[in-house]
Backbone as a ProteinNet text record, in pm:
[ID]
protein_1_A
[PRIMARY]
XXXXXXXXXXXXXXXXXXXXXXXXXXXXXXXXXXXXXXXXXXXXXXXXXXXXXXXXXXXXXXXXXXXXXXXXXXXXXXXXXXXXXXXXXXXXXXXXXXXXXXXXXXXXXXXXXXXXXXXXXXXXXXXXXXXXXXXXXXXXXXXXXXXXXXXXXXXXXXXXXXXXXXXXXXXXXXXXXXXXXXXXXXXXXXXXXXXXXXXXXXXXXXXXXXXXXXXXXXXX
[TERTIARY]
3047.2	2951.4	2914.8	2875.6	2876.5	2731.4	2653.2	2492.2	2471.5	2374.9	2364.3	2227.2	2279.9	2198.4	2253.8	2171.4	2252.1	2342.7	2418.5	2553.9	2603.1	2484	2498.1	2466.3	2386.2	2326.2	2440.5	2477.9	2597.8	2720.8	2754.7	2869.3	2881	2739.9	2642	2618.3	2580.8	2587.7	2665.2	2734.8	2834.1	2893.5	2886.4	2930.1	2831.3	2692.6	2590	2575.9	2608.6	2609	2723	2843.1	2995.6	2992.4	2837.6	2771.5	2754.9	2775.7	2726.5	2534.7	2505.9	2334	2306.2	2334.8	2303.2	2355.4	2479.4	2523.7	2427.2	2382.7	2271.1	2126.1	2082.9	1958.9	1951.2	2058.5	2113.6	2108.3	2200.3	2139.1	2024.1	1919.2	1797.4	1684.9	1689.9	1628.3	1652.5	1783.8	1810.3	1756.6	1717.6	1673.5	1504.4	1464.2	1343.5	1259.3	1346.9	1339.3	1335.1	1438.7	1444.7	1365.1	1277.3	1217.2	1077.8	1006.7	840.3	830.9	721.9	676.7	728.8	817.9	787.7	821.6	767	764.7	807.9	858.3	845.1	966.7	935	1029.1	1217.5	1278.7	1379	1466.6	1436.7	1517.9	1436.3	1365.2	1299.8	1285.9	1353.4	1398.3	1402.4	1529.5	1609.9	1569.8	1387.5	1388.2	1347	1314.5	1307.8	1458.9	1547.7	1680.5	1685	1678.8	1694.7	1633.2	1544.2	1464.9	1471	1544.4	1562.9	1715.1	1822.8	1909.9	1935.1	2053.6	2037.1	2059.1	2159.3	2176.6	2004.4	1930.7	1814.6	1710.1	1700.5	1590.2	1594.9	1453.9	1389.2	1308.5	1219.4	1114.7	1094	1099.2	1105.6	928	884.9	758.7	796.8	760.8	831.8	656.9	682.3	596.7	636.4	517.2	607.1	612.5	568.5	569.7	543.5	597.5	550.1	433.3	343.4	206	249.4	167.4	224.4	105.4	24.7	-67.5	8.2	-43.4	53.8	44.3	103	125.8	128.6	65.6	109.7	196.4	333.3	444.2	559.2	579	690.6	808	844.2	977	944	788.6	777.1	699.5	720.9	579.9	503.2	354.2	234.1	167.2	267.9	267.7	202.5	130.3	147	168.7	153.4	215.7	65.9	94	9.5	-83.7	-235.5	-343.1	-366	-304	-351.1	-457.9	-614.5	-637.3	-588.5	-596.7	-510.4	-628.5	-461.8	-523.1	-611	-716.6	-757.6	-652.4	-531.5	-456	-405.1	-388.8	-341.8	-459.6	-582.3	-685	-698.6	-672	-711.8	-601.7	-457.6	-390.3	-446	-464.4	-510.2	-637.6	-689.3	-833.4	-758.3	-691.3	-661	-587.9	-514.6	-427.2	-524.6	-635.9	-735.7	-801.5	-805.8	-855.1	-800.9	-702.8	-556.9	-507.4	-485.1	-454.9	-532.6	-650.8	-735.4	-710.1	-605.5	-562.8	-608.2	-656.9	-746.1	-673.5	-782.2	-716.7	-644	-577.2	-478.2	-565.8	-498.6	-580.6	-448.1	-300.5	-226.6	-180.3	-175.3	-152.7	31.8	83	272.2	253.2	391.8	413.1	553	602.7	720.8	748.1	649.8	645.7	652.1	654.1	692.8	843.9	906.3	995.9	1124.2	1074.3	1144.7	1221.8	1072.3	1119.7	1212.3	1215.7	1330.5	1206.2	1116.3	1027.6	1131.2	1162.7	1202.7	1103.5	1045	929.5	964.9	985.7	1104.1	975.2	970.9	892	1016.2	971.6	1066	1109.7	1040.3	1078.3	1111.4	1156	1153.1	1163.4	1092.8	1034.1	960.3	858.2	755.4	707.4	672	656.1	479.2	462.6	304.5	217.8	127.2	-6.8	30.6	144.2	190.6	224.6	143.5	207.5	286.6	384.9	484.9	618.2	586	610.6	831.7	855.3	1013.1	1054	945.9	1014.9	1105.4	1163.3	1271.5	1358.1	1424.9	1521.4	1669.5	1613	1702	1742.6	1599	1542.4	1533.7	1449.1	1446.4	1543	1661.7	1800.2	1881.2	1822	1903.4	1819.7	1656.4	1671.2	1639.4	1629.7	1693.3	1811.5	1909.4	2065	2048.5	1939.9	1857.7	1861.5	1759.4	1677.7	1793.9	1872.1	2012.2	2109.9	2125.8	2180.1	2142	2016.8	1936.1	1924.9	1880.3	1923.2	2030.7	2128.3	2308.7	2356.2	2311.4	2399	2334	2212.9	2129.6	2107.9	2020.6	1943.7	1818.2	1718	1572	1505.3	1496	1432.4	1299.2	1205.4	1037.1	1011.8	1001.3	981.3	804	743	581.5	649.7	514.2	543.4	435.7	382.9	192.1	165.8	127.1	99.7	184.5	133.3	277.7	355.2	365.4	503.1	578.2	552.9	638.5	669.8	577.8	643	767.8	736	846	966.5	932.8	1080.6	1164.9	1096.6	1141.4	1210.9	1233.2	1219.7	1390.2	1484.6	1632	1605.4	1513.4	1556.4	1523.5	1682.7	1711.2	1564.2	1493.1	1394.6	1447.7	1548.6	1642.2	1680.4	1701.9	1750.9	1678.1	1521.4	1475.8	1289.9	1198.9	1043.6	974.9	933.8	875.9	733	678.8	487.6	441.2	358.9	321.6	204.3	74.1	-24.5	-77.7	-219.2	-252.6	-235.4	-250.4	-217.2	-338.7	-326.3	-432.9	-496.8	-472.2	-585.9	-716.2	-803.3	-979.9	-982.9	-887.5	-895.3	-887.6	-777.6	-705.1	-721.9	-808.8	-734.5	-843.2	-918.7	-1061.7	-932.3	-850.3	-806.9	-681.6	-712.1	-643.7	-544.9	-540.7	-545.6	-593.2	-723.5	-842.1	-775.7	-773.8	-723.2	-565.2	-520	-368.8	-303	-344.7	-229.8	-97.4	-76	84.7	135.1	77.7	99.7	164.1	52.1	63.8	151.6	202.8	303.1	408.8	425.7	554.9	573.9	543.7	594.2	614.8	567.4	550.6	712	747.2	875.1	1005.9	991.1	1037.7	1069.4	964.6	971.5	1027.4	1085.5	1105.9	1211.1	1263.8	1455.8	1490.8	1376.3	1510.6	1514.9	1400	1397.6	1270.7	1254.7	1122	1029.2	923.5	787.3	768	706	652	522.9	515.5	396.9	318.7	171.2	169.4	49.9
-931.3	-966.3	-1114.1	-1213.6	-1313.5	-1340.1	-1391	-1380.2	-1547.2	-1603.7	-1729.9	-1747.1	-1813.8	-1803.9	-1988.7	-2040.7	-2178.3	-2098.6	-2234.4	-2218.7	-2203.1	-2250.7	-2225.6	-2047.5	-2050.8	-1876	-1790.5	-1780.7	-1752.9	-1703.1	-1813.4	-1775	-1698.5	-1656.8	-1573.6	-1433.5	-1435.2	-1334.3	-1215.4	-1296	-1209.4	-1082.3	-1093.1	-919	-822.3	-862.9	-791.9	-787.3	-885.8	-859.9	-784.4	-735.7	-684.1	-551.1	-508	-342.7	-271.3	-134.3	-91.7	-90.3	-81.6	-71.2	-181.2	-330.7	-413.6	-418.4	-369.8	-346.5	-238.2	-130.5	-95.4	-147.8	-200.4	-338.1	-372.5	-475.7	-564.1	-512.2	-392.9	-291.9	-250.3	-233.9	-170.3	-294.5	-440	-533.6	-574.6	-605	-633.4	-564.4	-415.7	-344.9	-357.8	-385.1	-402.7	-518.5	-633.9	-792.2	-723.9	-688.6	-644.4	-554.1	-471.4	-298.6	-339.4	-460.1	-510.8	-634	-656.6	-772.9	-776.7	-848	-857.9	-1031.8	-997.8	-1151.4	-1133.4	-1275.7	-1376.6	-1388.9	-1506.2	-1516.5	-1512	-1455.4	-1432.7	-1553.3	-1653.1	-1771.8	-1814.9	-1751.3	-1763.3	-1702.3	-1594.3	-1473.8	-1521.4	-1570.8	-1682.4	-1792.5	-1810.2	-1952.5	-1964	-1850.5	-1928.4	-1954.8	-1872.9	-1976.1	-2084.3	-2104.6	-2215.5	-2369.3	-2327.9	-2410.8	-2463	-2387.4	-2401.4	-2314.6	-2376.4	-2349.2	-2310.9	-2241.7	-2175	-2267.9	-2379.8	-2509	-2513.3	-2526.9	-2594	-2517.5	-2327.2	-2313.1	-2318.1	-2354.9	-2343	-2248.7	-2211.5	-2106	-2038.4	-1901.8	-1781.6	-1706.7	-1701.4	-1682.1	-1519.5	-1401.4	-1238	-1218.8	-1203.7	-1133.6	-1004.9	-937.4	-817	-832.5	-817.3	-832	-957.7	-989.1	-1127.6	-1092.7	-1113.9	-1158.4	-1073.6	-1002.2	-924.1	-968.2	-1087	-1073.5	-1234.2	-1231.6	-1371.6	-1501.9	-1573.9	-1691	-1749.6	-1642.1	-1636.2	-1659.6	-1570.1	-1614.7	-1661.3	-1771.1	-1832.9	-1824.5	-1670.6	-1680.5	-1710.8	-1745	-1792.8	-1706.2	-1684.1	-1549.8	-1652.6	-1581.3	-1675.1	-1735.8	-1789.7	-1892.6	-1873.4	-1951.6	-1975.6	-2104.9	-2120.6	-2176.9	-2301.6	-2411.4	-2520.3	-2484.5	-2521.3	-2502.8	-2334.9	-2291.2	-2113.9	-2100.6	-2050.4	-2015.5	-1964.7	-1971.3	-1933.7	-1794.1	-1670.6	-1609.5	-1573.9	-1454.4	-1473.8	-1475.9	-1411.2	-1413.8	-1573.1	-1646.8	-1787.2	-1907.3	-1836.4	-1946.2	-1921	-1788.2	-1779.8	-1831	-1843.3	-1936.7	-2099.1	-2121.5	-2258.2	-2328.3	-2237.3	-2200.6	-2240.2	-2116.9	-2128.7	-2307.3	-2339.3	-2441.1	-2570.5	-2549.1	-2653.3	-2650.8	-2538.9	-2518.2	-2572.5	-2518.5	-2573.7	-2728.2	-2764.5	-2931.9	-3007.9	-2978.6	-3067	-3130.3	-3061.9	-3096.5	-2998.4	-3087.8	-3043.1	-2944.5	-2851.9	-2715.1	-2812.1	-2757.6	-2875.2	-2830.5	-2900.8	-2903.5	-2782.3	-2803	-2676.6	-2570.9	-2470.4	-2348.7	-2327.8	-2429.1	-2406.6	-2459.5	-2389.2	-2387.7	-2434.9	-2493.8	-2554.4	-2666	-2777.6	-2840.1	-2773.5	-2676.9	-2641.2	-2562	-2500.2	-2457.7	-2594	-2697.9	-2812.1	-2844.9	-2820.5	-2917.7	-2753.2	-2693.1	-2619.1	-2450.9	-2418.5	-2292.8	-2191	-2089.2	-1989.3	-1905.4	-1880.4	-1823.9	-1683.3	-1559.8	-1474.8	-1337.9	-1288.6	-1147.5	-1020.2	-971.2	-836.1	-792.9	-770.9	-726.7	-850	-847.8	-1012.6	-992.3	-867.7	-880.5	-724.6	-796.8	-656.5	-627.3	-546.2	-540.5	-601	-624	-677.6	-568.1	-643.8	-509.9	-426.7	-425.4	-298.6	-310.6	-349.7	-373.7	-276	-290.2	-224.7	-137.5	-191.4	-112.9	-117.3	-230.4	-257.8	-239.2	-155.9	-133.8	-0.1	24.2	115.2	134.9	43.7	0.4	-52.5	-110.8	-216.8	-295.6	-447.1	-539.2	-558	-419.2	-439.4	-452.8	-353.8	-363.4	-514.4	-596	-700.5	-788.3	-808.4	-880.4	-882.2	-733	-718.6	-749	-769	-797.5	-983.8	-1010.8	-1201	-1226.1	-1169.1	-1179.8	-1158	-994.5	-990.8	-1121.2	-1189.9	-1277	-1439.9	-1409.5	-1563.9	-1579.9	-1432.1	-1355.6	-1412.4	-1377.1	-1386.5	-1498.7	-1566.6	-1667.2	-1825.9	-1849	-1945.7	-1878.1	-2032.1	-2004.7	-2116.6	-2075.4	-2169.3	-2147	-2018.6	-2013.5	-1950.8	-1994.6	-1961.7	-1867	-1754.8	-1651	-1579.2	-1591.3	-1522.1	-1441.3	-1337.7	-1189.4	-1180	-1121	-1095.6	-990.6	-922.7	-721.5	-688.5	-541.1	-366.1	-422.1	-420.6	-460.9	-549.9	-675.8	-764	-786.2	-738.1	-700.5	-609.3	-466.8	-407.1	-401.6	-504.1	-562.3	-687.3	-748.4	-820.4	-757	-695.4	-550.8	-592.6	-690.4	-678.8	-812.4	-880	-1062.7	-1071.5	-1137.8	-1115.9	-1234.3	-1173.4	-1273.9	-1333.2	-1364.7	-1452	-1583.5	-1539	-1688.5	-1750.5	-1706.6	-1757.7	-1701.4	-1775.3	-1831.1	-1672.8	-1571.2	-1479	-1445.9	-1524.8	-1540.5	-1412.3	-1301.7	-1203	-1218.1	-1151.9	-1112.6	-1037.3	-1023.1	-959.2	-1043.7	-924.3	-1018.4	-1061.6	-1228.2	-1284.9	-1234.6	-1125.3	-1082.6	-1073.4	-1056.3	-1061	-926.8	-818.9	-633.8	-633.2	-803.7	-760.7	-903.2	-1020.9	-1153.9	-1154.8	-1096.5	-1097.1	-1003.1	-939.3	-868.3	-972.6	-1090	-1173.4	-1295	-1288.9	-1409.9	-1545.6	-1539.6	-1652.2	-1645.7	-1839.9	-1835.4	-1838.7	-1780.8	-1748.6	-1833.7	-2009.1	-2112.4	-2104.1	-2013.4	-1999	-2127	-2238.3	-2339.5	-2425.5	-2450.8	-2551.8	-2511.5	-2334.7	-2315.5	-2306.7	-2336.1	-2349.7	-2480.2	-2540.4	-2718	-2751.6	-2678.5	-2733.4	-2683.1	-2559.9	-2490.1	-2580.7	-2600.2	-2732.6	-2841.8	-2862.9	-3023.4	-2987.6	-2885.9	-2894.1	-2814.3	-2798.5	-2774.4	-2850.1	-2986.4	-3066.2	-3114.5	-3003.1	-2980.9	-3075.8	-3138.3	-3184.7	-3095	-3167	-3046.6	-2995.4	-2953.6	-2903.1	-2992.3	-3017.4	-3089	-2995.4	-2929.7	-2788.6	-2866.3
300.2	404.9	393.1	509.3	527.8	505.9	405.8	416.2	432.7	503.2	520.2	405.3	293	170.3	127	74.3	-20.5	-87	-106.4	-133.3	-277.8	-378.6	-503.1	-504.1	-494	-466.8	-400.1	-314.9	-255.5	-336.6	-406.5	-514.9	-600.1	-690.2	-730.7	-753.1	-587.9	-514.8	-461.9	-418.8	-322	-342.2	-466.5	-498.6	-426.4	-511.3	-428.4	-258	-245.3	-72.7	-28.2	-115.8	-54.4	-64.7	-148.3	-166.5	-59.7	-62.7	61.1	49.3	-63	-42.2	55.9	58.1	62	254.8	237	399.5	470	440.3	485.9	473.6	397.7	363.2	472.1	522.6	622.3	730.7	771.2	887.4	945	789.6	863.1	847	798	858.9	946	1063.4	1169.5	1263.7	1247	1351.9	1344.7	1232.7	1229.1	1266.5	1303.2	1371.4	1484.9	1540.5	1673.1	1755.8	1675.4	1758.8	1683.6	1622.2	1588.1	1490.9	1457.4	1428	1260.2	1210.3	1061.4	1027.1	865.6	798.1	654.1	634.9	750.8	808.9	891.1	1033.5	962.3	1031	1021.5	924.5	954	899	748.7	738.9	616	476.9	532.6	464.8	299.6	286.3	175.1	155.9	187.9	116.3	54.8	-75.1	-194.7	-265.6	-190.5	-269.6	-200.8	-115.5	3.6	-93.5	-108.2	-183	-328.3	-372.8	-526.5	-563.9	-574.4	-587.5	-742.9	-719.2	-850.3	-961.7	-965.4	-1057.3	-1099.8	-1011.3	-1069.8	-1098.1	-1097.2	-1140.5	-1286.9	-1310.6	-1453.7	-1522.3	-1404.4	-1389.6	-1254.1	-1328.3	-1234.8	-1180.6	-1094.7	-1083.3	-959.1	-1012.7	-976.6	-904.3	-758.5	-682.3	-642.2	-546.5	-489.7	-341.7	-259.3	-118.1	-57.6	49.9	132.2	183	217.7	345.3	401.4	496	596	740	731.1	843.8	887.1	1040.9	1134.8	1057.8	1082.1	1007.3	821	761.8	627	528.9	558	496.8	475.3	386.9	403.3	349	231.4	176.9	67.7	1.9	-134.7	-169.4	-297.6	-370.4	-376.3	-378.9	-346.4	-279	-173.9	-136.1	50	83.8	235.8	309.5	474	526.7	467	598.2	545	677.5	633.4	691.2	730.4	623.9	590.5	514.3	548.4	392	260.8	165.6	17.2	51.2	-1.6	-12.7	-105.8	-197.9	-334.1	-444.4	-481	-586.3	-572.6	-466.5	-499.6	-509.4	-477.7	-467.6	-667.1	-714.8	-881.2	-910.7	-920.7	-926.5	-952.1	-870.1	-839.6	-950.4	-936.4	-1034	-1204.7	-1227.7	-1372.7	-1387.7	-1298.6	-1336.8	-1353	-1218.2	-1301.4	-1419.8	-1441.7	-1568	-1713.8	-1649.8	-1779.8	-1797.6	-1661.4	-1640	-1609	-1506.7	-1499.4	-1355.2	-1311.7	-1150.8	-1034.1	-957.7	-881.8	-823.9	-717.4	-643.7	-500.5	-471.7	-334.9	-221.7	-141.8	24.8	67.8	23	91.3	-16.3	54.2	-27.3	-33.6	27.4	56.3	-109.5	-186.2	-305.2	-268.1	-195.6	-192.2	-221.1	-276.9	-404.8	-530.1	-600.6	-724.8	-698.2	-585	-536.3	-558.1	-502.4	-505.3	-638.3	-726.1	-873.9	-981.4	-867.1	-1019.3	-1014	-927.9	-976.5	-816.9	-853.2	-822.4	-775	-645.8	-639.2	-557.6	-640.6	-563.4	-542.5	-401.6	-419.4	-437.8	-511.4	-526.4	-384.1	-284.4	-162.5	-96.5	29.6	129.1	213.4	291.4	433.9	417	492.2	574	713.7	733.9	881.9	880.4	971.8	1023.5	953.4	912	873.6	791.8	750.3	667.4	527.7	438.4	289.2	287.4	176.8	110.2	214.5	288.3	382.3	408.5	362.5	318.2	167.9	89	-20.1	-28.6	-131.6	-150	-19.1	24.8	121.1	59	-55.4	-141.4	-135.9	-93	-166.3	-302	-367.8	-476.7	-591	-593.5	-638.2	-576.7	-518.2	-529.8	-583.1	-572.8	-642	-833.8	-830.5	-1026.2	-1027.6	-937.1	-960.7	-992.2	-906.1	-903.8	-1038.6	-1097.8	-1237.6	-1339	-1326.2	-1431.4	-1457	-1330.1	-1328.9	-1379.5	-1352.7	-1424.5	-1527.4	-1595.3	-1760.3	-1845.4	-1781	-1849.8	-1840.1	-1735.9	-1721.5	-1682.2	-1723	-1757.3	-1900.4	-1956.1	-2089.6	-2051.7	-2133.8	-2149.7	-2038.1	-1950.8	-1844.6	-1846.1	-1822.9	-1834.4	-1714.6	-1738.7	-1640.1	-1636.6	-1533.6	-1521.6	-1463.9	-1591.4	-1535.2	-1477.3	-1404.6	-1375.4	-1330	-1419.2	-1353	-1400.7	-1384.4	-1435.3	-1381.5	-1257.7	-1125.1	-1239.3	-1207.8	-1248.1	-1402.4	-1446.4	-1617.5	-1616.9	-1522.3	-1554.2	-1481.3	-1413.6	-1339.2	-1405.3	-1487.6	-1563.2	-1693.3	-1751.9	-1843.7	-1893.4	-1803.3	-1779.8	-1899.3	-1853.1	-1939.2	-2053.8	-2107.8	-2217.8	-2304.4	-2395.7	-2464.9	-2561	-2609.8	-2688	-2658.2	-2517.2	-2425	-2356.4	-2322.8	-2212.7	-2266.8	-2234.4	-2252.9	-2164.1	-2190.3	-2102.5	-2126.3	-2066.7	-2031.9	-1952.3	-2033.5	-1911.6	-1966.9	-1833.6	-1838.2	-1747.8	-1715.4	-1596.2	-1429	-1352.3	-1241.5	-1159.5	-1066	-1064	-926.4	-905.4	-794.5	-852.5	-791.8	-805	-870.6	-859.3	-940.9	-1092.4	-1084.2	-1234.3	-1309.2	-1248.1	-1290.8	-1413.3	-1426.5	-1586.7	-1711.1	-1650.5	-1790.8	-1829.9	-1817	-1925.8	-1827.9	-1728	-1644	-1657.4	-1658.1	-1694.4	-1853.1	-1837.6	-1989.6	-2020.7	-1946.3	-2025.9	-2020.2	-2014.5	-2024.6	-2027.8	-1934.4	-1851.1	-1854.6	-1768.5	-1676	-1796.8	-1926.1	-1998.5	-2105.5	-2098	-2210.3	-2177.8	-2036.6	-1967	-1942	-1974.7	-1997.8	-2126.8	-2200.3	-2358.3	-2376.5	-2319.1	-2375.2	-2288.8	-2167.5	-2098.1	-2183.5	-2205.2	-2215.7	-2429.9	-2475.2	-2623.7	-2602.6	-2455.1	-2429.9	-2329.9	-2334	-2257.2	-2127.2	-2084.1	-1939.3	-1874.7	-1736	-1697	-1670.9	-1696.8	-1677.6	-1520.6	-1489.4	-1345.5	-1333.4	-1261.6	-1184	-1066.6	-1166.3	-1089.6	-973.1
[MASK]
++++++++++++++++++++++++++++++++++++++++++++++++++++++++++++++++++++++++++++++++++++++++++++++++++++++++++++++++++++++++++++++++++++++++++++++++++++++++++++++++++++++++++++++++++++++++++++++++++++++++++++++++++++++++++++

C-alpha cells in the first residue's frame, strides 16, 4: 500500500502498511472522513512523522488520542493548534518545565518546535471522530504504532522515551532499557499529575542523558 508518510518513515514502515490490519485501518478511516467530522484534518494524520523524521528522533513522547473538539488537533500528542487554549494536561506540562528550567510557559501551545528538534510526539491512536474520545481505538492504530516504538527500540540506540500513565507505560513495555533512557511517571492531567508528575524532572533528565550520548539538548 502506497501511504503518503516522510520518506525516512516510509522505508521503515512499509511492511506494516503491506498488512492486511493496516489495509482495513485504511479502509475504515477513509469512510469515516467521508460519512462525519474527525481529527485531525486528513493531511495531518502523519505529522508527527512529517515533522520529525525518523533519522532524527531522539525522544519519544507516547500519548493516547488526538483532541477530539474543532480546531484542537494537530497530529502531535499534546499538542494544539496556535491561538488554542492549552488544554489542562499541556498547560501542567508547561508548568513542570518552568519549574525545572526556569522557562517561561509560551504564548502557543503547537509543540512543533520540540517536534522539529528531534521529539517524536506520537498518540497511540491518530484519528477520532468529533466529541468522541476513544472512539478510533481498537481499529489498529494501535498495532501500528507498537510496530513505531518496536522499531525505534531495535534499531536506534540512546533514545529518551516519556512514559506518562498506565497507558503509556504499558505500551512502552516493548523498549528495550539497555539501549535507550525510559522516564515514566504519572500522567499530567489535573486526576493524576500530584501522584508524581510535579517534580519528576523529566525535562532536565532528558538532556542530561542527551547531552552525555552526544546528542543536542531540547530546548523545551
Amino acid at each position: 500500500m502506497d501511504v503518503r508518510i516522510e520518506q525516512s518513515w516510509k522505508r521503515e514502515l512499509q511492511e506494516e502498511f503491506d498488512k492486511p490490519y493496516f489495509q482495513a485501518l485504511t479502509e475504515f478511516v477513509r469512510s469515516e472522513y467521508r460519512t462525519t467530522t474527525v481529527y485531525p484534518p486528513g493531511n495531518l494524520i502523519f505529522n508527527a512523522f512529517e515533522k520529525c523524521p525518523f533519522d532524527k528522533v531522539k525522544l519519544v513522547i507516547i500519548g493516547q488520542d488526538p483532541y477530539h473538539e474543532p480546531g484542537q488537533a494537530e497530529g502531535l500528542c499534546f499538542s494544539v493548534r496556535e491561538n488554542v487554549p492549552f488544554p489542562p494536561s499541556l498547560q501542567n506540562i508547561f508548568k513542570e518545565i518552568e519549574t525545572e528550567t526556569g522557562t517561561p510557559i509560551p504564548t502557543s501551545g503547537s509543540l512543533e518546535r520540540w517536534a522539529t528538534q528531534g521529539v517524536l510526539l506520537l498518540n497511540a491512536t491518530l484519528t477520532v471522530r468529533a466529541h468522541q474520545a476513544g472512539s478510533h481505538q481498537g481499529k489498529g492504530w494501535e498495532q501500528f504504532t507498537d510496530a513505531v516504538i518496536s522499531i525505534l527500540s531495535r534499531k536506534k540506540e540512546h533514545l529518551v522515551f516519556f512514559l506518562w500513565g498506565a497507558y503509556a507505560q504499558k505500551k512502552g513495555a516493548v523498549i528495550d532499557r539497555s539501549r535507550h533512557c525510559v522516564l515514566q511517571t504519572a500522567h499530567p492531567s489535573p486526576l493524576s499529575v500530584y501522584r508524581g508528575f510535579w517534580g519528576c524532572d523529566h525535562f532536565i533528565k532528558a538532556n542530561e542523558y542527551l547531552r552525555t550520548n552526544g546528542c543536542q539538548e531540547i530546548v523545551w
